[in-house]
Residue frames as a rotation matrix with the C-alpha (Angstrom) as fourth column:
UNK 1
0.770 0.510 -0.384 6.73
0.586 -0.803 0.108 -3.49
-0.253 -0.308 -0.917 10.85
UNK 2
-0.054 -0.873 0.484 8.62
0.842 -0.300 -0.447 -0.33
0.536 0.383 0.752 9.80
UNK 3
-0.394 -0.160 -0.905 9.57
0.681 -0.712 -0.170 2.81
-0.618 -0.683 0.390 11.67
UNK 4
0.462 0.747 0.478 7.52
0.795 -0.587 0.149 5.94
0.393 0.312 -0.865 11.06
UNK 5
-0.796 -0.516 0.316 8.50
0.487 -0.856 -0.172 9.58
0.359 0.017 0.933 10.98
UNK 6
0.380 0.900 0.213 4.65
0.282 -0.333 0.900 10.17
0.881 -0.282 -0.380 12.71
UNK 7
-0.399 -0.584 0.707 5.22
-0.358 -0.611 -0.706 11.83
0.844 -0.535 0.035 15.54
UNK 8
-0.372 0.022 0.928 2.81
-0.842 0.414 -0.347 9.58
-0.392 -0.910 -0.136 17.86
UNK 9
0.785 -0.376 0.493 4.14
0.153 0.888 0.434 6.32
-0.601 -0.265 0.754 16.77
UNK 10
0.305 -0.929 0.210 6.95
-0.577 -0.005 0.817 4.13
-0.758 -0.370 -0.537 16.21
UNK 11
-0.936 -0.177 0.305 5.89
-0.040 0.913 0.406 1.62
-0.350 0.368 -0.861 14.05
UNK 12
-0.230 0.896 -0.379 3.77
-0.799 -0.396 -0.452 1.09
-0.556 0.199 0.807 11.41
UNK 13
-0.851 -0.292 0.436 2.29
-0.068 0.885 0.461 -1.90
-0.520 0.363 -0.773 9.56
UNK 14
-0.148 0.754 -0.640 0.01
-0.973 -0.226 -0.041 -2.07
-0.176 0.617 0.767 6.50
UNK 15
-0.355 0.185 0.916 -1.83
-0.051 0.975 -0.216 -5.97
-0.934 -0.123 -0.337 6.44
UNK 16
0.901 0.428 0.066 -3.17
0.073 -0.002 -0.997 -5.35
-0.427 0.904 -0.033 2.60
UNK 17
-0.579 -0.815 -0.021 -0.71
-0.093 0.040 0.995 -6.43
-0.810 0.578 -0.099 0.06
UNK 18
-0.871 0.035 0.491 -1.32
0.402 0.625 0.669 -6.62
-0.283 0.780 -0.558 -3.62
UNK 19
-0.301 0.947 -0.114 -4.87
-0.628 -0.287 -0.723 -6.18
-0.718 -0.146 0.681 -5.89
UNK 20
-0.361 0.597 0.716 -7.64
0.578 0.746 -0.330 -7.17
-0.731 0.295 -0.615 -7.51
UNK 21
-0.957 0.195 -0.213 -8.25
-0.282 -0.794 0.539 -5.41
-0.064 0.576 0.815 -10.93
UNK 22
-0.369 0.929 -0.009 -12.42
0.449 0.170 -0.877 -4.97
-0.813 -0.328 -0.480 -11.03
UNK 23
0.803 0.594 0.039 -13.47
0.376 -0.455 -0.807 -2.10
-0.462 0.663 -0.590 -13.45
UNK 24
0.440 -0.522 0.730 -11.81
0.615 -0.417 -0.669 -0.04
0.654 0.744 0.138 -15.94
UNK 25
0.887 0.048 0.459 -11.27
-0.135 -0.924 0.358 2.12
0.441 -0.380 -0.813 -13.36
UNK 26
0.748 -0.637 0.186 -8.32
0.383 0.644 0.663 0.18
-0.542 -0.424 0.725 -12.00
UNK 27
0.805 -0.344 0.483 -6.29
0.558 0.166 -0.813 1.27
0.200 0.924 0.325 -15.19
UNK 28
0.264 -0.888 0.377 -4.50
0.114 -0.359 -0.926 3.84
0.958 0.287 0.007 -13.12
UNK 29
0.865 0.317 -0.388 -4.41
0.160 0.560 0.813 2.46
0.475 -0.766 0.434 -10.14
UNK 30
-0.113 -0.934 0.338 -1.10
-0.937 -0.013 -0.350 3.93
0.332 -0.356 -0.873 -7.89
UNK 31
0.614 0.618 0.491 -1.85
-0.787 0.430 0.442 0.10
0.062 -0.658 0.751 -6.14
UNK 32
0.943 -0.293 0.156 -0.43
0.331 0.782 -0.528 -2.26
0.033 0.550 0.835 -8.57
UNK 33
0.574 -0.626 0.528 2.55
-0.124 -0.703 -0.700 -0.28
0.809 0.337 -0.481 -8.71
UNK 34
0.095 -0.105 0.990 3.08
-0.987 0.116 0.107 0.06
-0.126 -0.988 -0.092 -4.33
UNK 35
0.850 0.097 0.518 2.10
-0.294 0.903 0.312 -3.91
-0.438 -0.418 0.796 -4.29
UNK 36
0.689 -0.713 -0.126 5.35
0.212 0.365 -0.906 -4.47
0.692 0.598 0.403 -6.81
UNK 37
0.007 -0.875 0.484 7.70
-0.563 -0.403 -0.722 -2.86
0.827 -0.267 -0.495 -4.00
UNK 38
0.516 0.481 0.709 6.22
-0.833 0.476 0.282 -5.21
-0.202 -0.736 0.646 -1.13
């Protein structure tokens, strides 16, 4: 978990890592990108 600048919480935590490319539509995808810093 990581600390959060939200004002009501403390701690946040994202369970989805990574994708799955499907359609063309994927091509600019901010996803692939985010899942590379994980």
């Amino acid at each position: 978990m990581a600390g959060s600048s939200i004002e009501w919480t403390e701690l946040t935590w994202n369970p989805t890592t990574g994708c799955s490319k499907l359609s063309a539509g994927c091509k600019f995808c901010y996803a692939e990108v985010m899942s590379r810093r994980l």
